[in-house]
N, CA and C atoms of all chains as a GROMACS GRO file, in nm:
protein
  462
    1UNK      N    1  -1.481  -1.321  -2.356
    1UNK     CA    2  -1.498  -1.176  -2.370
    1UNK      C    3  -1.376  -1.102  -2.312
    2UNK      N    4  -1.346  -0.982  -2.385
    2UNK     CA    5  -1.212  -0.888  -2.292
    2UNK      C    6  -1.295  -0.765  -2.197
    3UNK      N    7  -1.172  -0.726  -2.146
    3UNK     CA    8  -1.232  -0.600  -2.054
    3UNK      C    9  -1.126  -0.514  -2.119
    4UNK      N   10  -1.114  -0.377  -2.090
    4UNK     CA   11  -0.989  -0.334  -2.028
    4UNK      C   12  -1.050  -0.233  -1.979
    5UNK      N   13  -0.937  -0.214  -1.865
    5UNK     CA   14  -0.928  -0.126  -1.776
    5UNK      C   15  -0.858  -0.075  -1.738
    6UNK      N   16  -0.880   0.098  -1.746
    6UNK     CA   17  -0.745   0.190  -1.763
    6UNK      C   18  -0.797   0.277  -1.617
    7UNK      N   19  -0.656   0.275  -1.560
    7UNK     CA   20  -0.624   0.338  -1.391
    7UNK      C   21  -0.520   0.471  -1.454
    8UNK      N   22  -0.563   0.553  -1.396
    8UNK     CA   23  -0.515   0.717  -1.359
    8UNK      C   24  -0.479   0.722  -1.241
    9UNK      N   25  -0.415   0.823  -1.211
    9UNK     CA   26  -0.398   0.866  -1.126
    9UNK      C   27  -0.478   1.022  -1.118
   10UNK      N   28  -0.540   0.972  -0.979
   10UNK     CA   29  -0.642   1.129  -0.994
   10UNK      C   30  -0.527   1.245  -1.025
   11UNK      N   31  -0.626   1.382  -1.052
   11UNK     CA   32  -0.576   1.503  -1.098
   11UNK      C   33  -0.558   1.544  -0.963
   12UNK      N   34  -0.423   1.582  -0.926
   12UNK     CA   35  -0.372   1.674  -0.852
   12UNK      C   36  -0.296   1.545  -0.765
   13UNK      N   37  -0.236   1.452  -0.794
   13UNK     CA   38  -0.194   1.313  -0.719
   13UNK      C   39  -0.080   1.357  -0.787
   14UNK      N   40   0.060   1.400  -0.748
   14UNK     CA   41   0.240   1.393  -0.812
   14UNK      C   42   0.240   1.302  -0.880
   15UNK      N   43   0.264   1.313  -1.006
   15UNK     CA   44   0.333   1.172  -1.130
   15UNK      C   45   0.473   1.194  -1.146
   16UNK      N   46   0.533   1.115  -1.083
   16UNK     CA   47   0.667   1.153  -1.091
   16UNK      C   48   0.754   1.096  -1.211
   17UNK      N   49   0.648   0.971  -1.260
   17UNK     CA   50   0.683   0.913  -1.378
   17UNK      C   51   0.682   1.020  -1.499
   18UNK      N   52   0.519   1.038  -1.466
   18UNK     CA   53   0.468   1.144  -1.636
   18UNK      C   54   0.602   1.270  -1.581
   19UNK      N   55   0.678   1.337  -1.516
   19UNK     CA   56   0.741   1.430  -1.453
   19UNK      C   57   0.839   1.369  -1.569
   20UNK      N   58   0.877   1.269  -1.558
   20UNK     CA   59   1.045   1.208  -1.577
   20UNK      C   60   1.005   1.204  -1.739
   21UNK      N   61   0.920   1.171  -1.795
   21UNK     CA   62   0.871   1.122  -1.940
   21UNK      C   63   0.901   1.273  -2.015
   22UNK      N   64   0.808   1.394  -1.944
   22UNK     CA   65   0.770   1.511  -1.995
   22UNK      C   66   0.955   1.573  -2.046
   23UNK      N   67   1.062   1.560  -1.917
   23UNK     CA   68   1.151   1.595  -1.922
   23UNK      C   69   1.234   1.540  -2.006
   24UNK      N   70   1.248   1.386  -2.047
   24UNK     CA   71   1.318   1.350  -2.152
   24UNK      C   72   1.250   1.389  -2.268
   25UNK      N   73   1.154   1.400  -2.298
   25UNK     CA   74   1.093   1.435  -2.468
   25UNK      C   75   1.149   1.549  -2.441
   26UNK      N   76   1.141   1.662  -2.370
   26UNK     CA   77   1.260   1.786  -2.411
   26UNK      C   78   1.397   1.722  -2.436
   27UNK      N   79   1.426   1.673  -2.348
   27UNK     CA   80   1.541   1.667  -2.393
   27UNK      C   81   1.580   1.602  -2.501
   28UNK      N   82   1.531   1.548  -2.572
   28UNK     CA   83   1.522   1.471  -2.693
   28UNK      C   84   1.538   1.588  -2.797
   29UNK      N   85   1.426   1.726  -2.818
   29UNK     CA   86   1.393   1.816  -2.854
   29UNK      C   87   1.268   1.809  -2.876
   30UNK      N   88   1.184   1.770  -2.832
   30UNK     CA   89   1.060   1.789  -2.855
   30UNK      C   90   1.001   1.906  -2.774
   31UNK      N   91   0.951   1.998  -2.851
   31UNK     CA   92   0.904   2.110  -2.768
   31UNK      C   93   0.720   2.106  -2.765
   32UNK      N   94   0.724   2.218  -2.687
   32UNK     CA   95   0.570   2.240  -2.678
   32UNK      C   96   0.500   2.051  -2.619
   33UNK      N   97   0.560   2.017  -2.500
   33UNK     CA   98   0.525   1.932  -2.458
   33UNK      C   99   0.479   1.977  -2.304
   34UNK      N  100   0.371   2.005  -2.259
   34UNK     CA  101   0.307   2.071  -2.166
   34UNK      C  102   0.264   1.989  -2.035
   35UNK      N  103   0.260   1.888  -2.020
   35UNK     CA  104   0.215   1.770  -1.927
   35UNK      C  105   0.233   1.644  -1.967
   36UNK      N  106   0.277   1.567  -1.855
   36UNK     CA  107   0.222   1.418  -1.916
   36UNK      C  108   0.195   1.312  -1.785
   37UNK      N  109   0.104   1.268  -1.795
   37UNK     CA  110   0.076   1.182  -1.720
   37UNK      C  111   0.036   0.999  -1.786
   38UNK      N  112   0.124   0.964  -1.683
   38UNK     CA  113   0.156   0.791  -1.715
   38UNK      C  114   0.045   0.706  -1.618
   39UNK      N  115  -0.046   0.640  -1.698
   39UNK     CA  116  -0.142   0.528  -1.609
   39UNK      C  117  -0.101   0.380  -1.663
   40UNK      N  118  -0.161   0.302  -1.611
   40UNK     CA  119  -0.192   0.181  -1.693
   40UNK      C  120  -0.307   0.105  -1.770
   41UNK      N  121  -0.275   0.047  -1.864
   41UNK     CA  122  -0.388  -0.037  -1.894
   41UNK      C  123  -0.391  -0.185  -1.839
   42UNK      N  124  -0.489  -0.239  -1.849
   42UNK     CA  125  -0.528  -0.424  -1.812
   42UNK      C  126  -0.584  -0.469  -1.862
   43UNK      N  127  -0.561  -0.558  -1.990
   43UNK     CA  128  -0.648  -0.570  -2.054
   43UNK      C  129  -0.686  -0.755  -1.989
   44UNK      N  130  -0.825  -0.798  -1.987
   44UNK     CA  131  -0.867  -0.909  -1.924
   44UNK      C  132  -0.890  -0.980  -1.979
   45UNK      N  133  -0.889  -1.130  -2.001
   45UNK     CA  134  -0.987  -1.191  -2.057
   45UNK      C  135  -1.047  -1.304  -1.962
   46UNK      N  136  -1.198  -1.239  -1.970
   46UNK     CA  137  -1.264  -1.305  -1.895
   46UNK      C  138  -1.357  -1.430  -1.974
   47UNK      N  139  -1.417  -1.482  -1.849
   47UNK     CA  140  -1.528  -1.598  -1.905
   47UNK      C  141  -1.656  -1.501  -1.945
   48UNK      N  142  -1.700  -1.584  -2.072
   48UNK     CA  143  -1.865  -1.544  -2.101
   48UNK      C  144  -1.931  -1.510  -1.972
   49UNK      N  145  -2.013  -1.368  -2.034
   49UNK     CA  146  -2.116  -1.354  -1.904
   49UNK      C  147  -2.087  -1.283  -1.775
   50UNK      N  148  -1.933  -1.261  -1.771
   50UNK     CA  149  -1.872  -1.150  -1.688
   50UNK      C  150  -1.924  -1.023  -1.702
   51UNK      N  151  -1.980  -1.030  -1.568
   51UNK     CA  152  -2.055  -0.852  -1.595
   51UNK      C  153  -1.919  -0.725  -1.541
   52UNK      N  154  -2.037  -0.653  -1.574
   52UNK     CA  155  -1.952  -0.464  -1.597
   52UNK      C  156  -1.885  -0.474  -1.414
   53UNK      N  157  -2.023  -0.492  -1.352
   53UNK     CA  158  -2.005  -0.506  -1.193
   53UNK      C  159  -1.890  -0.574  -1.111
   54UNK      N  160  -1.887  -0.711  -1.193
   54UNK     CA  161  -1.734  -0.776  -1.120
   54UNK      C  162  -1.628  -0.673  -1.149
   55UNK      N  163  -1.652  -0.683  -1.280
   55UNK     CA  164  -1.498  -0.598  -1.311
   55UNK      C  165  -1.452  -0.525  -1.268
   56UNK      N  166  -1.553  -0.444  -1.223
   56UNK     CA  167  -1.536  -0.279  -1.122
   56UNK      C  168  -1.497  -0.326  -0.976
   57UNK      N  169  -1.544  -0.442  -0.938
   57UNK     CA  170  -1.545  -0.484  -0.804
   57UNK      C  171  -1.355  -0.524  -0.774
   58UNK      N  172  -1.334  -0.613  -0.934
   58UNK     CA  173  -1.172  -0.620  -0.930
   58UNK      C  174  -1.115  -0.538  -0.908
   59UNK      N  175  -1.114  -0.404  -0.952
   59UNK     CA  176  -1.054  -0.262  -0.964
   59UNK      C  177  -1.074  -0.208  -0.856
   60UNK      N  178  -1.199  -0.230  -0.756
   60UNK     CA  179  -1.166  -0.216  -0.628
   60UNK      C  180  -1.069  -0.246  -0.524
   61UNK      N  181  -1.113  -0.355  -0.537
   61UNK     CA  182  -1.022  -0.489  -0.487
   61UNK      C  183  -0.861  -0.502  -0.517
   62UNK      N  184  -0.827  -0.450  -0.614
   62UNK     CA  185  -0.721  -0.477  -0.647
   62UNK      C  186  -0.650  -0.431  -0.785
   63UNK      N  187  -0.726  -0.383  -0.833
   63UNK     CA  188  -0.636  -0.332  -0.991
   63UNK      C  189  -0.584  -0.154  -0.938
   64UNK      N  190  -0.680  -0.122  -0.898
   64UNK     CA  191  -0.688   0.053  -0.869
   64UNK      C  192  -0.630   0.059  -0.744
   65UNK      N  193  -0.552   0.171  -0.688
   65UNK     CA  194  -0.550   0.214  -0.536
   65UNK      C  195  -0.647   0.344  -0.566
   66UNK      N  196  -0.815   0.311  -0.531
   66UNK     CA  197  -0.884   0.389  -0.562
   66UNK      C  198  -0.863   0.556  -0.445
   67UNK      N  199  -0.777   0.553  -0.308
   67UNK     CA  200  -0.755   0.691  -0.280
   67UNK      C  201  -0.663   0.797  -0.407
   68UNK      N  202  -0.616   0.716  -0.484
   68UNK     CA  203  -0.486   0.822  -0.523
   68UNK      C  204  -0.532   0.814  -0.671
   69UNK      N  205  -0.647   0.682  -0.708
   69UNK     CA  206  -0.629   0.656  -0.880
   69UNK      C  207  -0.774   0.616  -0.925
   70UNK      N  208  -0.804   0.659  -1.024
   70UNK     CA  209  -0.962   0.646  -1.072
   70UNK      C  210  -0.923   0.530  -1.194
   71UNK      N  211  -1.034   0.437  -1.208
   71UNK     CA  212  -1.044   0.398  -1.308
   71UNK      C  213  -1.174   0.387  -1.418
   72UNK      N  214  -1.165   0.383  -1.547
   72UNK     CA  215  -1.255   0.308  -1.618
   72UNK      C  216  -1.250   0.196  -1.676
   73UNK      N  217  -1.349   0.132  -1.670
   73UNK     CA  218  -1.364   0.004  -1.741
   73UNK      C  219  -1.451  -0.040  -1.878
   74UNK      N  220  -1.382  -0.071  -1.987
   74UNK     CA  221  -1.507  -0.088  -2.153
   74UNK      C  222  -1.499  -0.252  -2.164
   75UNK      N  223  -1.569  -0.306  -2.180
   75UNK     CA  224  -1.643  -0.423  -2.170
   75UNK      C  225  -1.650  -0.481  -2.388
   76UNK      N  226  -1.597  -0.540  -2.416
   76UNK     CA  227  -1.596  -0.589  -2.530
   76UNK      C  228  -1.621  -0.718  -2.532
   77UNK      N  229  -1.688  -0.773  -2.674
   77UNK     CA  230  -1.732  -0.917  -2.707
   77UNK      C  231  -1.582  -0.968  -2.719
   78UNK      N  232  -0.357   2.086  -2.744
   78UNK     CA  233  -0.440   1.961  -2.783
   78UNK      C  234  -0.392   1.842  -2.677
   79UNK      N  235  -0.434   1.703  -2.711
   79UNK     CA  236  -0.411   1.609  -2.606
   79UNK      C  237  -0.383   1.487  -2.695
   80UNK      N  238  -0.283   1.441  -2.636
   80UNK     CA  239  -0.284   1.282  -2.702
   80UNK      C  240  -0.278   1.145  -2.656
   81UNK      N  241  -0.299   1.047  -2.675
   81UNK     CA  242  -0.349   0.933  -2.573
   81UNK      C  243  -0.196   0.824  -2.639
   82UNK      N  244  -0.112   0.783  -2.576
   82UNK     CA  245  -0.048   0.669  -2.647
   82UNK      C  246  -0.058   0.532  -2.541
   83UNK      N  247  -0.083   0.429  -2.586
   83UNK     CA  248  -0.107   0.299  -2.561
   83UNK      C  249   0.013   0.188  -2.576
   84UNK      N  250   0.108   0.176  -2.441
   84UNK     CA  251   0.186   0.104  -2.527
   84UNK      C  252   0.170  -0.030  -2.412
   85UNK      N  253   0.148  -0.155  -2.543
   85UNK     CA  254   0.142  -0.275  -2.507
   85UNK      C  255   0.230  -0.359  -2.544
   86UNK      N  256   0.302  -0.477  -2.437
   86UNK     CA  257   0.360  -0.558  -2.460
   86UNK      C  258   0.308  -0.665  -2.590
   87UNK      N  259   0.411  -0.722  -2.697
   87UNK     CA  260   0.397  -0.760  -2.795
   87UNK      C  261   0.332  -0.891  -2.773
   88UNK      N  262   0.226  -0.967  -2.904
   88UNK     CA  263   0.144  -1.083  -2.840
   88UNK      C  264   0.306  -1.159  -2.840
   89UNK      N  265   0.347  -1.272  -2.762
   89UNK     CA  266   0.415  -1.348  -2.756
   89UNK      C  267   0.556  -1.312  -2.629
   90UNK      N  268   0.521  -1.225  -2.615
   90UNK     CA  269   0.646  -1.130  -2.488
   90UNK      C  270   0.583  -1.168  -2.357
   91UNK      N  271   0.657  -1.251  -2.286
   91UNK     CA  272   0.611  -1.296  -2.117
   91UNK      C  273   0.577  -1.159  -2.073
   92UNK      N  274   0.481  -1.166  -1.975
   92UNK     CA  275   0.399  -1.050  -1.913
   92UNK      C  276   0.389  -1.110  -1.751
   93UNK      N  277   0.496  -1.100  -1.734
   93UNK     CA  278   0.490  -1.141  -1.550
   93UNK      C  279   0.368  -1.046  -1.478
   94UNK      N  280   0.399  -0.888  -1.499
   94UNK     CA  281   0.325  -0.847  -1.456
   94UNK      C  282   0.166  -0.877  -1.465
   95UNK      N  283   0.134  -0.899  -1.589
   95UNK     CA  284   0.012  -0.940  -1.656
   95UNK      C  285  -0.066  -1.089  -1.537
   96UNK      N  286   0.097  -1.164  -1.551
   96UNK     CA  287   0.052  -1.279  -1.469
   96UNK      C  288   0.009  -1.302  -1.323
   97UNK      N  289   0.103  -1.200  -1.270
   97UNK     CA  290   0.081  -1.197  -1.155
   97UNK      C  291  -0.032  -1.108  -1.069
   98UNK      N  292  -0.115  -1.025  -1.183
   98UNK     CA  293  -0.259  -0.967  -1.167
   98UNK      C  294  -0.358  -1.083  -1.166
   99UNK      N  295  -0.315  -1.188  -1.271
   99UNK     CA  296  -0.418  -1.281  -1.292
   99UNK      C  297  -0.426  -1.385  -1.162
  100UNK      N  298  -0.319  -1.401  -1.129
  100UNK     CA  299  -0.295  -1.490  -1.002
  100UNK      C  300  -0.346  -1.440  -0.869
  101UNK      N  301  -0.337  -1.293  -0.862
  101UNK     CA  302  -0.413  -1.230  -0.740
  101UNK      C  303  -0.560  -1.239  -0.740
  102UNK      N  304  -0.629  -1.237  -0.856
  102UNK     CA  305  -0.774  -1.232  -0.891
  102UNK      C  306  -0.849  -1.333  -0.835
  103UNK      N  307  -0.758  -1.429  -0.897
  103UNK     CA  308  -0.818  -1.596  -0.876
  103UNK      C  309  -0.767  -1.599  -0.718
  104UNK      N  310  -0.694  -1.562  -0.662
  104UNK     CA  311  -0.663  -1.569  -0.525
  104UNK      C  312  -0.792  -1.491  -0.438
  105UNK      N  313  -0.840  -1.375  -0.459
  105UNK     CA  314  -0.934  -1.293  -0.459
  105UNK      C  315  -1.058  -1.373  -0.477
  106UNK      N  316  -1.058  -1.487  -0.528
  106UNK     CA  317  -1.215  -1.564  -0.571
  106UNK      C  318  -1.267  -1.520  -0.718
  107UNK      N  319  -1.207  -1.453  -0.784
  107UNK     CA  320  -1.258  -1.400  -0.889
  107UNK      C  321  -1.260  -1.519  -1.033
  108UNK      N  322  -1.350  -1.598  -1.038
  108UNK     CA  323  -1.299  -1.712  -1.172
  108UNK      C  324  -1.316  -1.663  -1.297
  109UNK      N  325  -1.285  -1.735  -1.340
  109UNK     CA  326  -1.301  -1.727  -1.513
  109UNK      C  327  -1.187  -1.622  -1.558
  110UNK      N  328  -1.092  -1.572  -1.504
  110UNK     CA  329  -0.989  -1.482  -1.524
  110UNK      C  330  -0.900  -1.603  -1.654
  111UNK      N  331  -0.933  -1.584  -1.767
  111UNK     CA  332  -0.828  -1.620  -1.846
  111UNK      C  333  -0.726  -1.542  -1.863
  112UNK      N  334  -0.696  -1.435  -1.883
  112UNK     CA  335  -0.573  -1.430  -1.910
  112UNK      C  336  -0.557  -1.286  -1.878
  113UNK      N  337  -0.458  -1.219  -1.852
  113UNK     CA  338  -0.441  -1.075  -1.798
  113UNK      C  339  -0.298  -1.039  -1.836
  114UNK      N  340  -0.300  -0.918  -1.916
  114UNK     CA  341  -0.186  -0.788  -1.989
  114UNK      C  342  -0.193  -0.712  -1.969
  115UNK      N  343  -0.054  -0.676  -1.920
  115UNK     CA  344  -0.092  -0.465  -1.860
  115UNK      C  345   0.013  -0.412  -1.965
  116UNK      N  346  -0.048  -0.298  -1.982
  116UNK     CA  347   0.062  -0.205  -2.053
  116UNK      C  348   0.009  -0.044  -1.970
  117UNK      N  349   0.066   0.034  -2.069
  117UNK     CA  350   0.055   0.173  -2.027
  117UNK      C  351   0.007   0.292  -2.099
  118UNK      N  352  -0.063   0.371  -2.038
  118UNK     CA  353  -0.143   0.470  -2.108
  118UNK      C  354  -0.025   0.569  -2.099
  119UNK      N  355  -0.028   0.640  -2.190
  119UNK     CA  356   0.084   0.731  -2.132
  119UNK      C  357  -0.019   0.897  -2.208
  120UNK      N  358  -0.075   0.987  -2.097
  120UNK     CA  359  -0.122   1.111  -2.159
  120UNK      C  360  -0.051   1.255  -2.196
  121UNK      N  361  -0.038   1.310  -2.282
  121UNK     CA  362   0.070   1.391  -2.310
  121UNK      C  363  -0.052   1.500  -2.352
  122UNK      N  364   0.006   1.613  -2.290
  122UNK     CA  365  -0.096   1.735  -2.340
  122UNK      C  366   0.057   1.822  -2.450
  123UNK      N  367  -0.026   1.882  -2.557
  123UNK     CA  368   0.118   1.937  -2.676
  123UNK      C  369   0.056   2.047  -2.730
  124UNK      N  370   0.161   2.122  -2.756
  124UNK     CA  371   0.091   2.258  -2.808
  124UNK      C  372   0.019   2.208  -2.950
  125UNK      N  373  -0.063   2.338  -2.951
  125UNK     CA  374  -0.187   2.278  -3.074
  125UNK      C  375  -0.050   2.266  -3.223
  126UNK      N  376  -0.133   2.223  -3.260
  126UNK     CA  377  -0.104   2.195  -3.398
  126UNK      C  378   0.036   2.064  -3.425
  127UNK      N  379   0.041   1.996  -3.307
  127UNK     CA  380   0.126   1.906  -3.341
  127UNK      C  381   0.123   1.762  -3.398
  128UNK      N  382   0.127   1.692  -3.470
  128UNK     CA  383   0.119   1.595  -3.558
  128UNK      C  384   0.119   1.461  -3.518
  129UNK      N  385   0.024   1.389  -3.572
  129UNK     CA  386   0.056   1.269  -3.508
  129UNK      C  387   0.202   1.188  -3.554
  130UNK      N  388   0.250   1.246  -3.632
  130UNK     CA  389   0.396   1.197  -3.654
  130UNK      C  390   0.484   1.241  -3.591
  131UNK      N  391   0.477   1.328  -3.546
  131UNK     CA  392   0.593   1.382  -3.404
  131UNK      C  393   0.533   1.295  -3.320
  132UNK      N  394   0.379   1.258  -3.299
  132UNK     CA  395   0.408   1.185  -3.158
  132UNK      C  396   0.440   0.989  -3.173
  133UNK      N  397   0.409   0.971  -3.277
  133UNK     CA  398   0.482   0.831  -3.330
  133UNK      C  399   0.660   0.872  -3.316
  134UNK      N  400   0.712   1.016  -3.376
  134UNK     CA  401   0.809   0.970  -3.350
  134UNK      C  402   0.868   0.970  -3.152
  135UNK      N  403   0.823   1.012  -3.091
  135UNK     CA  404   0.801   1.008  -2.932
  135UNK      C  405   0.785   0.886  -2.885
  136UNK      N  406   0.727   0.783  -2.930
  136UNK     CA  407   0.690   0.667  -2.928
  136UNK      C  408   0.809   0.604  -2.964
  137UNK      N  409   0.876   0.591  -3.107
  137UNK     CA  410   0.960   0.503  -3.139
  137UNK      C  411   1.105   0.553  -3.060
  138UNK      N  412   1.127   0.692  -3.034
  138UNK     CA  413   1.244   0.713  -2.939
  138UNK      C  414   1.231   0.724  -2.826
  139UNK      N  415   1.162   0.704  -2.755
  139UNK     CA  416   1.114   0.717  -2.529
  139UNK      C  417   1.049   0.591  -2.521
  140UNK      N  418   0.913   0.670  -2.581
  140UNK     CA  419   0.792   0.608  -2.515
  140UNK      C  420   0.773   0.430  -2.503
  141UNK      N  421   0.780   0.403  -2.627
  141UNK     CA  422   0.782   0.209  -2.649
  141UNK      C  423   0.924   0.182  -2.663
  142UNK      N  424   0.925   0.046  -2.643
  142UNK     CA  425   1.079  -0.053  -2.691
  142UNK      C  426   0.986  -0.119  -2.787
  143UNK      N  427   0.999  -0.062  -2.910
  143UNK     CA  428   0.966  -0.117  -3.028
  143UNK      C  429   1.021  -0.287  -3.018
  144UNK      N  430   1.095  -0.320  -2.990
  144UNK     CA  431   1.126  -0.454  -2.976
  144UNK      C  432   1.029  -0.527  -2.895
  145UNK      N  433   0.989  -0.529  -2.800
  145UNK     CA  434   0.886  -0.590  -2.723
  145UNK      C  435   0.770  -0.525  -2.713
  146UNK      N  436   0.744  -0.386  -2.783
  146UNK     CA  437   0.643  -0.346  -2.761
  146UNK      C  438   0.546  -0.288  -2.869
  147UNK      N  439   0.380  -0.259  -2.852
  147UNK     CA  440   0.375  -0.226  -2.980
  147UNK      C  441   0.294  -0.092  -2.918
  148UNK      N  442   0.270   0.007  -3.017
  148UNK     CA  443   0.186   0.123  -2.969
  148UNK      C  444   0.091   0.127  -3.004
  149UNK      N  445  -0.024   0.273  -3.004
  149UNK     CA  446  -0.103   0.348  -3.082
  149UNK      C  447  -0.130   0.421  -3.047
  150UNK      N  448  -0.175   0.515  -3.113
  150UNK     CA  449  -0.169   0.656  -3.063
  150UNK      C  450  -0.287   0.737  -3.121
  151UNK      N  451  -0.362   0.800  -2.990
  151UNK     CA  452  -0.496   0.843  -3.020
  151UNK      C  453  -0.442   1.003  -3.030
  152UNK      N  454  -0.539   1.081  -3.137
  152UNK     CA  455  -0.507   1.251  -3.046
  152UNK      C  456  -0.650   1.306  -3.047
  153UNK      N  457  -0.651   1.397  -2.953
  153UNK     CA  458  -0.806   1.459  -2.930
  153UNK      C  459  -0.750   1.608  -2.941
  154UNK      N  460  -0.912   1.691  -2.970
  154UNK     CA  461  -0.885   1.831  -2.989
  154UNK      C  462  -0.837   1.902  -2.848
   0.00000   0.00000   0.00000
């Protein structure tokens, strides 16, 4: 079975990445580009029978720095 | 409006990073971890009415290395 699991960075946490991204698409010319914020994805593949619960427990543990970054997790066959 | 782009390393492109999540897990006690890929969410807020072909083309000039990487690109109202 896969997981993935996508980490943010909470709202109001400096992205200095999405900062640097927003500024080259101007400069490229892309206008009317208003924000951007950069997370990651993880996508897993686990053994049969891996519940919702571990997964979250990983993202505790170690995928997320849950003070600064939220995550969700979708659970697929 | 808002748009979601997804960019993932290509199937067959070494994913150190990928690997070295998987190696912490199982270090962590976590089994059955087959296999682990990170890529990146990247969220872009754009003035309304902009196209998902401006943001493919954002993608093929910044956002991905079309060479190792592949995208997709969600947009919401």
């Amino acid at each position: 079975m896969k997981a993935r699991v996508y980490v943010m960075l909470k709202n109001g946490v400096l992205d200095p990445q999405g900062e640097a991204v927003r500024h080259a698409l101007g400069a490229l010319g892309f206008d009317g580009v208003e924000g951007v914020r950069q997370g990651k994805v993880i996508e897993l593949d686990l053994a049969e029978g891996t519940t919702e619960e571990t997964v979250k427990e990983m993202c505790e543990k170690l995928l997320a720095n849950t003070v600064i970054e939220s995550y969700k997790v979708e659970l697929s066959a």
